[in-house]
C-alpha distance (Angstrom), angle and dihedral (degrees) to the residues before:
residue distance angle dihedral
X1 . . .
X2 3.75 . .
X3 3.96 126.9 .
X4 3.46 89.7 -110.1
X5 4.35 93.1 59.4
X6 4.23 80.2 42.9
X7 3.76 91.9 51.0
X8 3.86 92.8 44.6
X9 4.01 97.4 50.0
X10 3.79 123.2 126.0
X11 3.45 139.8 -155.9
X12 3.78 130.1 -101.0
X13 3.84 96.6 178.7
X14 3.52 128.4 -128.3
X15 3.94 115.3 -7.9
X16 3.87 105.0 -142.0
X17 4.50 88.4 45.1
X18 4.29 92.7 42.2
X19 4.23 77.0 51.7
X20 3.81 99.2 48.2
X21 3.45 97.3 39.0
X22 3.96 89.6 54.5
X23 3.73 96.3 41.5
X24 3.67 83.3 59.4
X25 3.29 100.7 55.8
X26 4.18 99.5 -120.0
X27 3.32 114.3 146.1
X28 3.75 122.4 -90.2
X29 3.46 119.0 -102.4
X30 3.87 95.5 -152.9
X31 4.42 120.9 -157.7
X32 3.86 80.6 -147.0
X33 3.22 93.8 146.9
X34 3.89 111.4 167.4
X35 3.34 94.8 -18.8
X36 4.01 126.0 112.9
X37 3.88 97.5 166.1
X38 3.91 88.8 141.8
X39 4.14 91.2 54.8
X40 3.68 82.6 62.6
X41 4.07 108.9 41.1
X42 4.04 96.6 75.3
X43 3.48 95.6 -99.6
X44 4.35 109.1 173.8
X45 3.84 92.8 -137.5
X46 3.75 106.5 -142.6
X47 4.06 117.0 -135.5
X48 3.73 120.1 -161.6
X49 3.79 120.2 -143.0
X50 3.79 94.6 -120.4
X51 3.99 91.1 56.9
X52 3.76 87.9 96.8
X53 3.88 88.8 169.4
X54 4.05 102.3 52.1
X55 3.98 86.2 47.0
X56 3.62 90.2 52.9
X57 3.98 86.4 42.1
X58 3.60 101.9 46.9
X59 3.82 113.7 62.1
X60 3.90 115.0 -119.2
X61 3.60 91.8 -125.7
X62 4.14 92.5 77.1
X63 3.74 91.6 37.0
X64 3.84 122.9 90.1
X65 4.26 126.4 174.2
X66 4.01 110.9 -89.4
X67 3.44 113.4 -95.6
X68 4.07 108.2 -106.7
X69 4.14 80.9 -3.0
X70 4.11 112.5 94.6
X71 3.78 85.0 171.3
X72 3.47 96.7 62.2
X73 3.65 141.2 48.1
X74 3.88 128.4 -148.6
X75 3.90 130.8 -137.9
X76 3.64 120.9 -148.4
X77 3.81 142.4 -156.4
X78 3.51 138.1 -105.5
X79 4.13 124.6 -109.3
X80 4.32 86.1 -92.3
X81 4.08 76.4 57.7
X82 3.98 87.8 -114.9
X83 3.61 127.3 138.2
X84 3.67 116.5 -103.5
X85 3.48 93.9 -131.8
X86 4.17 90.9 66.3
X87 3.67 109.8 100.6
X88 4.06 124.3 -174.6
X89 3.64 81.0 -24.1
X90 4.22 106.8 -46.5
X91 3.26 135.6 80.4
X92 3.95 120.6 -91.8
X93 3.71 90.3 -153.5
X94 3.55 103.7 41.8
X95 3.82 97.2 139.2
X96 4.07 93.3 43.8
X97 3.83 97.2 35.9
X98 4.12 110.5 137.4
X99 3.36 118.6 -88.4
X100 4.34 85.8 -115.0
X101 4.12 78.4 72.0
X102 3.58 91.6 46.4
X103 3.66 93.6 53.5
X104 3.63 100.2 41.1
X105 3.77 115.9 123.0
X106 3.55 123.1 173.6
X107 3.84 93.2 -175.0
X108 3.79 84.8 85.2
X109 3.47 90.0 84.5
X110 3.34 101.0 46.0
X111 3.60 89.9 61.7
X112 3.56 94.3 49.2
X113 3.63 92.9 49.4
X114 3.57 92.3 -137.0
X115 4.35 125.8 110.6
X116 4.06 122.4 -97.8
X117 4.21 81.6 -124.6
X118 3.54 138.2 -72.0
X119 4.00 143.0 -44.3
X120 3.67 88.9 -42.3
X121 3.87 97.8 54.0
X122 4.22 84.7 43.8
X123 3.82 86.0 125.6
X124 3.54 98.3 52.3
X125 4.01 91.4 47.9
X126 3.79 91.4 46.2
X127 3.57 87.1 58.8
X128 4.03 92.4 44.1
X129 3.61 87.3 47.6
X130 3.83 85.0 62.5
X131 4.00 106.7 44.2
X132 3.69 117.5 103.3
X133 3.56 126.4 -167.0
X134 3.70 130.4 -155.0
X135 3.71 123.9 -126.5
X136 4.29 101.4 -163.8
X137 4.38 84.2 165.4
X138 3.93 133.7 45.2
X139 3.56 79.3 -120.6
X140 3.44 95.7 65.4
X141 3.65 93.3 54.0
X142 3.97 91.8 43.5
X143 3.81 90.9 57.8
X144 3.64 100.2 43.2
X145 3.74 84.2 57.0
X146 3.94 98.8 42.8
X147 4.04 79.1 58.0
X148 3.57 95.6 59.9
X149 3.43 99.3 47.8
X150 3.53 85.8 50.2
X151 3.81 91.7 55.3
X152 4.19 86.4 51.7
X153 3.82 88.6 46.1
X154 3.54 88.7 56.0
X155 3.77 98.4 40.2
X156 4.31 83.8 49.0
X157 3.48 97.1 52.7
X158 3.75 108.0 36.0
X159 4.07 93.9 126.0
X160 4.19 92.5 48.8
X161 4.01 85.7 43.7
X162 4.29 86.1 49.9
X163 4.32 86.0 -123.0
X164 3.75 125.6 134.9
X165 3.88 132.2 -178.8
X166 3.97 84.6 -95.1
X167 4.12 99.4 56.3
X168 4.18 92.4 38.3
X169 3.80 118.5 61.5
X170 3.51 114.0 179.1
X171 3.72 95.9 -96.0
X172 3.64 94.1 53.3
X173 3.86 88.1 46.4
X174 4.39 86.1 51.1
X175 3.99 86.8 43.6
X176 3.69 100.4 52.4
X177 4.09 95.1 37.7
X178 4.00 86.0 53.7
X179 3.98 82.9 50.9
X180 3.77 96.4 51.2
X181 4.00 106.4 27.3
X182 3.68 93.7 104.4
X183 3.90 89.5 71.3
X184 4.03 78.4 64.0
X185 3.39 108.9 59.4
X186 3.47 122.6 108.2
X187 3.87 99.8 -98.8
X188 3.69 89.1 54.5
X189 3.31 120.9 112.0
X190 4.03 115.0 172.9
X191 3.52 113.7 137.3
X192 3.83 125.3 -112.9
X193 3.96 96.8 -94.7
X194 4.31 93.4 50.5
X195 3.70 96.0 46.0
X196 3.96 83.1 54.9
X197 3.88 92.9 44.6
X198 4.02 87.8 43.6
X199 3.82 91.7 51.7
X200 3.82 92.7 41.1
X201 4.28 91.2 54.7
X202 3.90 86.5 46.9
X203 3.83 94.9 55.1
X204 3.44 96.6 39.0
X205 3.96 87.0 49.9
X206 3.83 92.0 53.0
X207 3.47 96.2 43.2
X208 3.59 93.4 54.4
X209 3.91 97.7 45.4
């Protein structure tokens, strides 16, 4: 890492809160700052049918139905992989952006240690590259690292937990860790066969929602 990445880091707050408060399901409260690394990493923004405003916002032209999804509709990206809506660098619909905007938090990887994707999500993982969290409690340090091993236990054990490369983006792979890291930590003591079972019933139960 150069001085430069060192000298350009950010804060994500305090490790064991940023993981609460996204386990929960509130809504990410984002130091974003300037940055709009995610407008430009060919992200398919997802728009649901009830978000009267963003359809009215987004023109239909760069919409198309969700795959499998009638109920929703999806945005794409332009051939630079940036979303259409990103003008001279901000976003022409801040106010009415979809709530898949509003909930986007690249921290997540951080955490997990692992990369939003490849050379076309190089924006996003700059950015990742760049977050650093705070760890005020030894708890905060022991979580962080029951994630990670969660992440590897995952990655391991993809053919006993029926997941390839094709069903497990890394987002999915970040959301289902941050379900089941607490079978990680250090007072933990589920053998190798029930974590798998335990992480198989979550990702079954989130796919299925």
């Amino acid at each position: 890492m150069s001085k430069n990445d060192i000298a350009d880091s950010f804060n994500a707050g305090p490790f064991s809160l940023w993981l609460r408060n996204t386990r929960a399901g509130k809504d990410a409260d984002v130091p974003c700052g300037s940055c709009n690394a995610c407008c430009r990493s060919s992200y398919f923004i997802q728009i649901r049918a009830d978000e009267k405003t963003a359809l009215q916002a987004i023109p239909q032209v760069v919409r198309f139905p969700a795959p499998g999804n009638t109920a929703s509709q999806v945005m794409g990206y332009d051939e630079q992989g940036h979303c259409p809506m990103l003008q001279q660098g901000r976003c022409r619909i801040y106010a009415m952006r979809p709530q898949t905007c509003r909930e986007y938090d690249c921290r997540i990887f951080a955490a997990c240690g692992i990369e939003a994707g490849g050379a076309e999500k190089q924006a996003v993982n700059t950015r990742v590259a760049q977050w650093r969290f705070e760890y005020p409690n030894p708890q905060d340090e022991a979580e962080q690292q029951a994630l990670r091993t969660a992440v590897e236990f995952i990655q391991l054990h993809r053919a006993a937990l029926s997941l390839d490369q094709g069903t497990l983006h890394p987002t999915q792979l970040a959301l289902l860790a941050i379900e089941v890291f607490e079978v990680f930590l250090p007072e933990q003591s589920l053998a190798e066969h029930d974590k798998i079972v335990h992480i198989r019933r979550i990702f079954e139960r989130a796919s299925n929602s």
